[in-house]
C-alpha positions in Angstrom: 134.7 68.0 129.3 132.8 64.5 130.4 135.3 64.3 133.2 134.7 67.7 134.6 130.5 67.3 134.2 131.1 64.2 135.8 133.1 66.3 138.9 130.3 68.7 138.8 127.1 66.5 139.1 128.9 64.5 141.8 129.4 67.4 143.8 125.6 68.1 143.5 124.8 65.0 144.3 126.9 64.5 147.6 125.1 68.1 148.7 121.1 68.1 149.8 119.0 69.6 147.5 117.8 72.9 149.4 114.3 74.2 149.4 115.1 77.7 148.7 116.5 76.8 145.7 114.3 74.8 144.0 111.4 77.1 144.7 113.9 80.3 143.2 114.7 78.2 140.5 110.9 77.5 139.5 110.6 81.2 139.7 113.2 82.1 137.6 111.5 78.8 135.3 108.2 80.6 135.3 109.1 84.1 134.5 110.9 82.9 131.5 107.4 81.5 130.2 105.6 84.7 131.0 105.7 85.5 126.6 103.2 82.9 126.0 100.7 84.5 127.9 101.4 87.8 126.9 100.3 87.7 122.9 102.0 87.7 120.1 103.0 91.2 118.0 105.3 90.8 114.5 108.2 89.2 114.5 110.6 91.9 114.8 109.7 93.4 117.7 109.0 89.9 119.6 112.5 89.4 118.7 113.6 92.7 120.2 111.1 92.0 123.4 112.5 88.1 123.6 116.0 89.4 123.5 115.2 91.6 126.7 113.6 88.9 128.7 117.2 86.6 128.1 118.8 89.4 129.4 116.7 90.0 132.4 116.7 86.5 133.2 120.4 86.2 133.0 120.6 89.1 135.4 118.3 87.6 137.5 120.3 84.3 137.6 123.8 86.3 138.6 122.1 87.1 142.0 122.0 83.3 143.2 124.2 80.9 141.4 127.8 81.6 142.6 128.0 81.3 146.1 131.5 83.4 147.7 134.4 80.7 148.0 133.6 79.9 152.1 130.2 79.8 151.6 127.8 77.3 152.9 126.3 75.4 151.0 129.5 75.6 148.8 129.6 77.0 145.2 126.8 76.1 143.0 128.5 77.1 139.6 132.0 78.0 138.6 133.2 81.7 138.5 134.0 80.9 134.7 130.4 80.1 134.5 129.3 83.2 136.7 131.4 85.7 134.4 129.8 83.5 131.1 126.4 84.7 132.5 127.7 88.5 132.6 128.3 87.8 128.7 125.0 86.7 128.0 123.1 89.4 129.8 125.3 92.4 128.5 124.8 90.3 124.7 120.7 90.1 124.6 120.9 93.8 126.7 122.1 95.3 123.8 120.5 93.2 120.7 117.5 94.1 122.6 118.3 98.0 122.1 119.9 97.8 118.9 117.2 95.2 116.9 114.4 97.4 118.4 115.4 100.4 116.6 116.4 98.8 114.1 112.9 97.1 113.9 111.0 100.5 114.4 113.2 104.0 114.1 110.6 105.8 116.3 111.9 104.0 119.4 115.2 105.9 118.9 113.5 109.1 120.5 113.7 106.6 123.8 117.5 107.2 123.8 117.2 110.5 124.4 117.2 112.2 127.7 114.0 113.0 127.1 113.0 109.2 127.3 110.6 108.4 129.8 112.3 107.4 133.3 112.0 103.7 133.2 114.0 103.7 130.0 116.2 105.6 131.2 116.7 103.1 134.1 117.4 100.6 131.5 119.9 102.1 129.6 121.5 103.2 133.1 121.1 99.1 133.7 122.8 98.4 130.1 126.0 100.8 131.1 126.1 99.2 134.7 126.5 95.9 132.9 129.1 96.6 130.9 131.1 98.2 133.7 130.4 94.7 136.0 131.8 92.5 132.8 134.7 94.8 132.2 135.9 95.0 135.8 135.1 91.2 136.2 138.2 89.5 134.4 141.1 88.2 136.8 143.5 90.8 135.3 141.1 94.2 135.6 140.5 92.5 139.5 144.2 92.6 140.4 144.7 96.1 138.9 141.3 97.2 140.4 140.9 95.9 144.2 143.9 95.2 146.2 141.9 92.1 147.6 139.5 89.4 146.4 136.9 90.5 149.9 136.9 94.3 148.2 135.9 93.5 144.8 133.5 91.3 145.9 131.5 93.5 148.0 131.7 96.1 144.9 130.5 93.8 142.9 127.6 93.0 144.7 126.9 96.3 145.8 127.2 97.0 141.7 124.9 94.2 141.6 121.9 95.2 143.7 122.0 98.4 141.9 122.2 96.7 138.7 118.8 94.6 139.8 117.1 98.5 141.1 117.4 99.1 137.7 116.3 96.4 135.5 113.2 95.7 138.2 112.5 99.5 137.2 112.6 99.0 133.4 110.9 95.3 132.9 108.3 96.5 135.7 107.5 99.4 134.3 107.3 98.5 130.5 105.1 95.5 131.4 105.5 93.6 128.1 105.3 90.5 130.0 104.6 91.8 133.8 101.8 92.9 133.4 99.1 92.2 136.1 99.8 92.3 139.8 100.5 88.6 139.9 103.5 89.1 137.2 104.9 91.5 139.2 105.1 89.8 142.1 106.0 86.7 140.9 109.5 89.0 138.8 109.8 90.7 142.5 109.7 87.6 144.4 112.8 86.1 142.4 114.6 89.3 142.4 114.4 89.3 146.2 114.9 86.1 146.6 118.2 85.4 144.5 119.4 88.6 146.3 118.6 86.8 149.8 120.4 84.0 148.6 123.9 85.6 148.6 123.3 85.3 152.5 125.5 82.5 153.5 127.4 81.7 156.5 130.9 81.0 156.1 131.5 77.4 156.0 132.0 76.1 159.7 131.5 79.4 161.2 129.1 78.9 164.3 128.1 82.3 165.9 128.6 82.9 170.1 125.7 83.5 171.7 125.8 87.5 172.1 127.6 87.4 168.2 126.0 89.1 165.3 124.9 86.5 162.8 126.4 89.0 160.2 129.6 88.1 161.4 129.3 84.6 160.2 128.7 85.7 156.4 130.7 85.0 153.7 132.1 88.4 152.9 134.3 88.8 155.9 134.2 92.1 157.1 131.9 93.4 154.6 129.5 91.3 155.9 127.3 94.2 157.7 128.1 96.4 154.5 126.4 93.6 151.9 123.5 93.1 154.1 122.3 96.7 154.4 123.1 97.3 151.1 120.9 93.9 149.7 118.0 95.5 151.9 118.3 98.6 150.8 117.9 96.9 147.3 114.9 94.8 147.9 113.6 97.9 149.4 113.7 100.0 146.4 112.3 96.9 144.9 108.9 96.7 146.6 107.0 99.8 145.8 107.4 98.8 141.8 104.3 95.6 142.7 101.5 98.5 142.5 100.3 100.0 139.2 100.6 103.7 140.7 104.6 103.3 140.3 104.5 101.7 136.9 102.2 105.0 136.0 105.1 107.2 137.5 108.2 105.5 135.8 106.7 106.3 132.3 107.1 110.1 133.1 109.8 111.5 130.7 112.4 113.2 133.0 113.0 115.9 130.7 109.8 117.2 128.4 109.9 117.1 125.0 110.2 120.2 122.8 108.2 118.7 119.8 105.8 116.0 120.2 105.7 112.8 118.6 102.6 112.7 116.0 100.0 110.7 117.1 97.0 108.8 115.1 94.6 107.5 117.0 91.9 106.5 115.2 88.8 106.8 117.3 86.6 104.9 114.6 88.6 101.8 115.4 87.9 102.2 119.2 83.9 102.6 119.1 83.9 99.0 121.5 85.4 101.0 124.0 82.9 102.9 125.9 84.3 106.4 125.6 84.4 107.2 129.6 87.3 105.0 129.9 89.2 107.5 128.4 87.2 110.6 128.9 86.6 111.1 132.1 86.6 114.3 132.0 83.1 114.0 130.1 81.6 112.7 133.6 83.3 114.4 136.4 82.7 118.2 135.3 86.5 118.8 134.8 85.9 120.3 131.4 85.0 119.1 127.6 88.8 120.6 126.2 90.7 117.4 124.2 92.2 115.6 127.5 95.4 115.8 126.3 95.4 119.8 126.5 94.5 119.1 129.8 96.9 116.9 131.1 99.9 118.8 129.5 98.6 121.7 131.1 99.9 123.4 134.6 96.9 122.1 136.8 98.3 120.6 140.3 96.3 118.3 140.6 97.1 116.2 138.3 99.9 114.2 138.9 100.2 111.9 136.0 101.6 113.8 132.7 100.1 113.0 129.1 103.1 110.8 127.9 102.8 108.2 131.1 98.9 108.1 131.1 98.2 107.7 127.5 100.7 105.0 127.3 99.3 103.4 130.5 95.9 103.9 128.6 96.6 102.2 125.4 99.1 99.5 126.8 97.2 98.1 129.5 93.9 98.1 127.4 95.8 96.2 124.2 97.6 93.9 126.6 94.6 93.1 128.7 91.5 94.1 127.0 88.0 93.6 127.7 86.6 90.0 127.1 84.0 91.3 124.8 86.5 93.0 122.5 88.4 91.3 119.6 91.1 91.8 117.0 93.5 93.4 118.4 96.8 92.1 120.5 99.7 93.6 122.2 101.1 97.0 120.7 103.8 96.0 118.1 105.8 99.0 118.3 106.1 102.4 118.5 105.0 103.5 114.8 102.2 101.4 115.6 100.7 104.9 117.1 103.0 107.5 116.1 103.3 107.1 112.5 105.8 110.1 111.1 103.2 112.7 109.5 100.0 111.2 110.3 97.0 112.5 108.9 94.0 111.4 110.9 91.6 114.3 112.4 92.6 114.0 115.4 96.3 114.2 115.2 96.2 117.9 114.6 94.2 118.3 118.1 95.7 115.7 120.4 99.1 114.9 119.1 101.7 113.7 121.7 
């Protein structure tokens, strides 16, 4: 064990440290202490919400680590290591799932198809993880790909999907992205660890009228990484504005009965009532605004389920400086409690 450390940190330290790195690693540093400045719920469900974040930072981490074999600079950690990762993330994924369910049973309703999209995306990122582990030992390789170069460009092809994915869920939910600066900074290290797969093949020097994609270190998937790697960070970018957060909480398929919902407005009477009810200032009508957003009008564009959430989420994550007593949402129950009986449930339930 000592001798092999020892083989590893000498390695490191005959190589320059590289800028690029040390700034992605800081990144990768600084979105893992993103909870303490996102408050505090109950224990549970901070343990379900911790569990998450290990598993998004471990995704995040099997962008950049392991370089391909003829890669400059050379490998940073061993495939061992790379496949130990895969473990990890796959592990807190589903502890994540399971111990938030188990910590509140209304949350199961958001593994149903009629879960809103971004939760969708992450259960679609879960099952993508557990195909990349299974398909990643040396014997499901050799029975899978005829040749190390194939597998590899799956994989990372697999992988960029993988990171569409997760971006969508963590973005979207905004348990600890919240804020335009969080999601750039989570966007910036996505894109960043994806770049970093860009390496030339050790000693290759491009001709002059030679495509620098030559020169990477997938062979002849080079081109084929590359566009796909764009393609990802593309996908990536429009999830830094609010507007696509808003969208990703739309339930693909509607629900047939609605989740109660007490809202109690007598613990809300800080909160000037236009912030909700706009509807109250703009002439659109004095009906309960939830009728009106489930209703068939075109133009609007946002359904109940995504704006009420983006409503109450934002406002307890990043209330008002004047308003006190209250933290983070600490669950599902925490709003639809199984046969509520407040006054307004019968007229606004979700």
């Amino acid at each position: 064990m000592r001798s092999s450390l020892g083989r590893v940190l000498r390695a490191v330290g005959n190589q320059p440290l590289e800028r690029r790195y040390a700034i992605w690693a800081a990144g990768l540093a600084l979105i893992a202490l993103l909870p303490f400045l996102a408050g505090f719920t109950r224990v549970a469900w901070e343990a379900s919400e911790l569990l998450g974040l290990v598993g998004t930072l471990a995704c995040l981490a099997l962008c950049a680590p392991v370089r391909p074999r003829e890669s400059t600079p050379p490998v940073l950690l061993s495939l061992g290591r790379h496949e130990l990762l895969g473990w990890i993330a796959l592990a807190a994924g589903g502890l994540h799932v399971l111990w938030a369910v188990l910590s509140d049973a209304t949350a199961v309703v958001y593994l149903m198809p009629t879960a809103p999209l971004y939760q969708l995306a992450g259960i679609a990122a879960l099952l993508g993880l557990v195909l990349l582990v299974a398909t990643s030992s040396g014997s499901a390789r050799r029975r899978l790909w005829k040749s190390h170069r194939n597998f590899q460009a799956t994989h990372v092809a697999l992988g960029c999907v993988l990171m569409v994915l997760v971006g969508a869920h963590v973005l979207a939910a905004a348990r600890y992205t919240g804020g335009y600066g969080r999601r750039a900074l989570y966007l910036a290290v996505a894109a960043g660890g994806m770049a970093l797969l860009l390496q030339r093949r050790r000693g290759f020097e491009p001709a002059r009228h030679e495509s620098a994609l030559r020169g990477l270190a997938f062979g002849r998937h080079s081109r084929l990484v590359a566009v796909v790697l764009g393609a990802a960070m593309l996908a990536l970018a429009p999830m830094i504005t609010r507007r696509a957060s808003v969208a990703l909480r739309e339930p693909l398929v509607g629900r047939q009965q609605q989740l109660p919902l007490n809202f109690d407005h007598g613990k809300h009477v800080a909160v000037n009532c236009l912030a909700c009810h706009h509807n109250y200032a703009d002439a659109r009508g004095f009906d309960a605004c939830i009728h009106c957003h489930r209703g068939p009008r075109a133009d609007l564009v946002v359904g109940v389920e995504a704006r009420f959430h983006d409503f109450c989420l934002d406002c307890h994550r990043h209330p008002d400086a004047r308003l006190r007593h209250h933290g983070p949402v600490s669950g599902c129950a925490a709003c639809h409690e199984p046969g509520a009986s407040h006054p307004t449930t019968a007229r606004s339930s979700q």
